[in-house]
TORPA-993511 format. One line per field, with one value per residue (C-alpha): residue in three letters; x, y, z; residue number from 1; chain. Coordinates in steps of 0.2 Angstrom, whole numbers. Example, Ala and Ser with C-alpha at 12.3 -4.5 7.8 and 13.67 -1.06 7.14 Angstrom:
2
res	(Ala/Ser)
c1	(62/68)
c2	(-22/-5)
c3	(39/36)
n	(1/2)
chain	(A/A)
***
This chain:
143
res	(Unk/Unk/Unk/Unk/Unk/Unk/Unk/Unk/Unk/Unk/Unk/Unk/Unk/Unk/Unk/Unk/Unk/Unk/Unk/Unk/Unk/Unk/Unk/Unk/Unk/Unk/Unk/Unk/Unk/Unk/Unk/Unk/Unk/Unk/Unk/Unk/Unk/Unk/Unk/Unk/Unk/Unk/Unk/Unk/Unk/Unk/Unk/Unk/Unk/Unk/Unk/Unk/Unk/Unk/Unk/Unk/Unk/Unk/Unk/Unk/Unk/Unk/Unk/Unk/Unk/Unk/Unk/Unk/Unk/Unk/Unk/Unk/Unk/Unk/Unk/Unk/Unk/Unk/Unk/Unk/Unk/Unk/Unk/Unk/Unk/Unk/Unk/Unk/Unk/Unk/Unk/Unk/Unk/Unk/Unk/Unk/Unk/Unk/Unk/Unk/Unk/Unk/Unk/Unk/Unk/Unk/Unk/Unk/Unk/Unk/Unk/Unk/Unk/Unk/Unk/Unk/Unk/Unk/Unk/Unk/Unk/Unk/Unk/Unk/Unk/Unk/Unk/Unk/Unk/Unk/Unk/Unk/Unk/Unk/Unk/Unk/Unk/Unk/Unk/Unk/Unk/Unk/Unk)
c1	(329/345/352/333/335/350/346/329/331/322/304/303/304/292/294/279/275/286/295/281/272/288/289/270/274/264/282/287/307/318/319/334/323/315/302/302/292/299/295/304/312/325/334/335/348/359/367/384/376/367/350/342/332/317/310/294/290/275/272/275/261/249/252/244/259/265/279/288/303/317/336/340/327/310/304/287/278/263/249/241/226/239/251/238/231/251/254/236/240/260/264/278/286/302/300/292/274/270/277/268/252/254/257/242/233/240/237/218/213/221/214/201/186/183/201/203/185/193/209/199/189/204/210/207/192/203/212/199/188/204/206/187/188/202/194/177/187/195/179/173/186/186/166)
c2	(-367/-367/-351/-343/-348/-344/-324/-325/-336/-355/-358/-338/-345/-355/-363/-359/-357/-368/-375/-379/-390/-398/-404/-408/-420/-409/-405/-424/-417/-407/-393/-376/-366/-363/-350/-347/-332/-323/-306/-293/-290/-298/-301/-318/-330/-341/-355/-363/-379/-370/-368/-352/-347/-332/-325/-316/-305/-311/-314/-333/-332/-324/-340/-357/-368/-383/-388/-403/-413/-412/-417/-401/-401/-394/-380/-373/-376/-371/-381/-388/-374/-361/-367/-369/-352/-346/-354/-346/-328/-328/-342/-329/-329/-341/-340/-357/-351/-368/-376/-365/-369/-390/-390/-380/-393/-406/-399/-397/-413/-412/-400/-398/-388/-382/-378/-367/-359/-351/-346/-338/-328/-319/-315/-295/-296/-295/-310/-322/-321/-322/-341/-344/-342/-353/-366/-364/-368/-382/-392/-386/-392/-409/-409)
c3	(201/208/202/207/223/226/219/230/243/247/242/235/214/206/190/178/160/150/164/175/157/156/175/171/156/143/134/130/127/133/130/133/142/158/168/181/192/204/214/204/187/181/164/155/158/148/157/152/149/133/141/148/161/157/173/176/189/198/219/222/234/223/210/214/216/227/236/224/229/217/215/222/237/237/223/221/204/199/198/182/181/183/171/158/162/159/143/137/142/139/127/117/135/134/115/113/106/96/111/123/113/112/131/132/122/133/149/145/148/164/174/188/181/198/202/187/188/205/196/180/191/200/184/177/165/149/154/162/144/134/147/142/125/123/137/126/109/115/120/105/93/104/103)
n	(1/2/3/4/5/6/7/8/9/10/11/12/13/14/15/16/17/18/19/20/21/22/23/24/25/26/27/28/29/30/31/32/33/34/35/36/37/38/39/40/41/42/43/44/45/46/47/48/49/50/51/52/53/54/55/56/57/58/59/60/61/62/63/64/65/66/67/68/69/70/71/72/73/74/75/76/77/78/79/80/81/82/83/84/85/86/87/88/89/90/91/92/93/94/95/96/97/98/99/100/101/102/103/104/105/106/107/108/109/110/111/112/113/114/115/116/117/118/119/120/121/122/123/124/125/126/127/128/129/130/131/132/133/134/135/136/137/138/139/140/141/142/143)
chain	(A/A/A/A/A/A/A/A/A/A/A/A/A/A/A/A/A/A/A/A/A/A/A/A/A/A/A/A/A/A/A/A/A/A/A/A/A/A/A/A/A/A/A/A/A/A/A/A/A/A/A/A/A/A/A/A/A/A/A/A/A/A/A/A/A/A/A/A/A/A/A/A/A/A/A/A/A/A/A/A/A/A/A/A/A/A/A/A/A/A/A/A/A/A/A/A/A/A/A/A/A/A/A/A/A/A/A/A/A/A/A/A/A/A/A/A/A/A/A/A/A/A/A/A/A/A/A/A/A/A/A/A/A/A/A/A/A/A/A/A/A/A/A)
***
């Protein structure tokens, strides 16, 4: 987050995807690599340290996120129904699909019906029935 914000500015990055489930808990490790959305496009990077950072364009205000503190002061992550909703529709991006999937899984249990219902329905068509289909096999796989 700190190289994100430091390209686009305090409170414009939100972590997402893979990075936002791993803030969340549903990834129980660590793990090298990191999303994080942002407003325009903009290559992968790989850190020193060994891990990298994958971004995706997307408007920070468009994404249901919140304000977290963290080491580095505060960053936006998204929320649990958005993060699950992110992993469902892009879980190649960061190139951690099984991962992507399990935190998926993970999340599920977590999320306001309500909440997500809201998010779903913004989504293009495509999209919200790809979410409800998934939603739908979870609860019938756990019915």
């Amino acid at each position: 987050m700190a190289y994100a914000t430091a390209a686009y500015g305090d409170r414009v990055p939100v972590l997402a995807g893979l990075g936002a489930a791993r803030h969340w808990h549903a990834i129980p490790r660590a793990i090298g690599v990191t999303v994080i959305a942002v407003p325009e496009q903009h290559r992968p990077v790989s850190l020193a340290t060994g891990g990298r950072i994958v971004f995706t364009c997307r408007e920070s205000d468009a994404l249901d996120a919140l304000p977290v503190a963290a080491a580095l002061g505060t960053m936006g992550v998204t929320r649990i129904e958005q993060t699950l909703i992110d992993l469902v529709l892009r879980p190649d991006l960061g190139g951690m699909p099984s991962e992507a999937r399990a935190a998926a899984i993970a999340l599920e249990p977590r999320v306001d019906p309500e909440r997500l219902a809201r998010l779903v329905a913004q989504l293009p068509k495509a999209s919200a029935v790809r979410v409800r289909n998934w939603v739908a096999g979870r609860e019938a796989q756990d019915g």
